[in-house]
N, C-alpha and C positions, 0 to 999 in steps of 0.2 A: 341283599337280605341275608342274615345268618341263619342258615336252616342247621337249630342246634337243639329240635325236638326230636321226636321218637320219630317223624313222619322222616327224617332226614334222610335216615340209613332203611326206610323200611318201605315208606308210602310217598308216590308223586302227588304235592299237592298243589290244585290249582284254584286260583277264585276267579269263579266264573259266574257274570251274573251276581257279584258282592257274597257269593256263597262258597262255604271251604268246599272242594269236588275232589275225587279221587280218581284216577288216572289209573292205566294198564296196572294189571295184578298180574299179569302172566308169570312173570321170573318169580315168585313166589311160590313156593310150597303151599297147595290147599287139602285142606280135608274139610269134608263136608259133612251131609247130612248121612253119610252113607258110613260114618261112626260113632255109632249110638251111645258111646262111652266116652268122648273126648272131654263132655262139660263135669262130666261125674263130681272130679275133683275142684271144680271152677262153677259151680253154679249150686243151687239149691231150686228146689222145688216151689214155685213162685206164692206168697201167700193169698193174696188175688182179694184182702178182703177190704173192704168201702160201706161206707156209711151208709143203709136202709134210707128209702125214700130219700135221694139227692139229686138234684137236677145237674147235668154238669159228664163232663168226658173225664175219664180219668186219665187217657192217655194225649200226649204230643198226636200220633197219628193212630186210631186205633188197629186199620189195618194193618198186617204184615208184610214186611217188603224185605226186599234184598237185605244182608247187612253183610258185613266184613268185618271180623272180630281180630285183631291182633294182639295176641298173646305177648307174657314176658320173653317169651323164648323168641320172639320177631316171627312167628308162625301166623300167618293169616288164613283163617276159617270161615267160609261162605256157610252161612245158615241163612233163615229168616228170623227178626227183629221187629221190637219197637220199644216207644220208652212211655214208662208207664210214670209219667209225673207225680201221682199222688203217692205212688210209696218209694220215689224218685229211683225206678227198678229200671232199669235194661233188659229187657226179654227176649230169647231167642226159643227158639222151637228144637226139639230131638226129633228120633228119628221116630218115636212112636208118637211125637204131636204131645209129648208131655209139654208145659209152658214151663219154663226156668229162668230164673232169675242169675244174674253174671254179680260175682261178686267184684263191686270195684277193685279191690288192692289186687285180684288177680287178671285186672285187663289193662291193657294201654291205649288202645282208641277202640273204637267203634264208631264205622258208618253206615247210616243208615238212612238207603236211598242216598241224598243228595247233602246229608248233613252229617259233619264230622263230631261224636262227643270222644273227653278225654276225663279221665278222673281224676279228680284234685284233691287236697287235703287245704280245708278255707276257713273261715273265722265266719261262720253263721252271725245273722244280723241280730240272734237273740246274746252272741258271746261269747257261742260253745266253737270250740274246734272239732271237726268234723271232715267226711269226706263224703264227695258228690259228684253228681256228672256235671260237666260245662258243655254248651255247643262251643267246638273253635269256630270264630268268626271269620276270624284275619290272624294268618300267624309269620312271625318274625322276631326283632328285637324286642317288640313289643308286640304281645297278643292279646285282641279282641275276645272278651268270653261273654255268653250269655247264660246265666244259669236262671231256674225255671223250677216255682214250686207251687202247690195247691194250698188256697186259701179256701175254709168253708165258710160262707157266711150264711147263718143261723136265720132261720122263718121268724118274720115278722107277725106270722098270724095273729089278732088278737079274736080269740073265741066268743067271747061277750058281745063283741060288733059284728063278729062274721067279717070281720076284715081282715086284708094283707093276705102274704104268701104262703101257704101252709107248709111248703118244702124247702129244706136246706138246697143253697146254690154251690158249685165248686167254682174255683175262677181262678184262673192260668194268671202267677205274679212274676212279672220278666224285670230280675237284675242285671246290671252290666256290670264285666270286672274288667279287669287289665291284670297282665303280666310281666312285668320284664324280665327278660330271658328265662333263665329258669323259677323264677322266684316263686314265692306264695300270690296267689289271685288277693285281687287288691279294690274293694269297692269304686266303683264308678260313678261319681256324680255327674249326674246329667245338666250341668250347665256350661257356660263359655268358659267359666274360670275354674271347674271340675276337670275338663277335658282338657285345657292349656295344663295346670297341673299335672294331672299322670302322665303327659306329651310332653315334659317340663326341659327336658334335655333340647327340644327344638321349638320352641316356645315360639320364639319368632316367626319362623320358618310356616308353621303349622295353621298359626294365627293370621297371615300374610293371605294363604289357600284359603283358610277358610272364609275370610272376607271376598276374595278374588272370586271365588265358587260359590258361595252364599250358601255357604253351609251349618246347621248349626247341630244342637248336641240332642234334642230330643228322637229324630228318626235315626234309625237301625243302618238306614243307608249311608247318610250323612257321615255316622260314626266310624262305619266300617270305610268309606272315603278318605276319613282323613288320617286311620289307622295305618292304612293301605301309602298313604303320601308320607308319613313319618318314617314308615320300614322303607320305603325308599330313597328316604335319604341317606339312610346308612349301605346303601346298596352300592349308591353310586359314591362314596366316599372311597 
């Protein structure tokens, strides 16, 4: 595998259980929650606001947990974290329990708990060029991404009948991309000739497994399987 991302020179990473994990921080420089000033220039104060009467989470996990913030400078920072999908925010905490929001172009990953996000600069499915967070999935010559945005859909109620929903729903919409090596993230079609395409380089090889293992394109595990079998062929070459 070429480990030729930020995790390379900075974070051990392992997938364990089909999921990116992070490994010993010790040989790392930490500052923590015990400087009230570090995010000052790196974060803004979170705008926290959502749509009146809507059913629906706005975060990935609302809890706070662990995270690990790696800066440009390769400095990694133990706070607490979560991501807040609807205003597709990263949130960590200070030291007075302010909520702050991490501006992507000044982060390079974030983990949080058991899941690694990186920020990308991607071609939104409306056209615009933009920048967002990804989960890494599976990383190597080709990286696994899952990126994750809130869809509102709108009450059906109709007043006259007294029927249907009277509240708007929120509802978690999961893309997959791809990467190769460094490149731009790259829509993912979820079918046999989607995923032979972006794995195009070992087409064969990949196609071969996936019949052998009966694996196909729609589950997260499957994908990350065969993403996992493709960077290993460049491993062992």
């Amino acid at each position: 595998m070429i480990f030729r991302t930020f995790f390379s020179f900075a974070l051990c990473l392992f997938f364990l259980n089909s999921t990116a994990q992070l490994d010993s921080l010790e040989h790392f420089t930490h500052r923590g929650l015990n400087n009230a000033n570090y995010f000052a220039e790196d974060s803004y104060i979170s705008r926290g606001s959502a749509a009146k009467k809507v059913e629906g989470n706005l975060f990935l996990n609302e809890q706070w947990q662990e995270a690990r913030v790696l800066t440009p400078g390769n400095e990694v920072i133990v706070t607490k974290g979560r991501y807040r999908i609807f205003d597709d925010e990263m949130q960590v905490l200070n030291a007075e329990n302010e909520v702050l929001a991490l501006y992507p172009a000044k982060v390079r990953a974030i983990a949080i708990g058991e899941q690694v996000f990186i920020p990308l600069q991607f071609r939104s499915p409306e056209g615009k060029n933009t920048v967002g967070f990804f989960q890494l999935l599976v990383e190597g010559e080709m990286d696994l991404l899952l990126r994750r945005n809130m869809e509102l859909v709108k009450s059906d109620y109709n007043p006259a009948l007294n029927i249907g929903d009277r509240n708007d729903h929120l509802e978690i919409q999961e893309t997959y991309y791809y990467r190769y090596q460094d490149g731009n993230p790259q829509l993912l079609r979820q079918s046999k000739s989607g995923v032979l395409k972006a794995l195009g380089r070992r087409k064969k090889a990949v196609a071969s497994f996936a019949k052998e293992n009966q694996l196909g394109a729609r589950k997260q595990e499957d994908l990350i399987a065969l993403f996992q079998f493709y960077n290993r062929q460049e491993a062992e070459q």
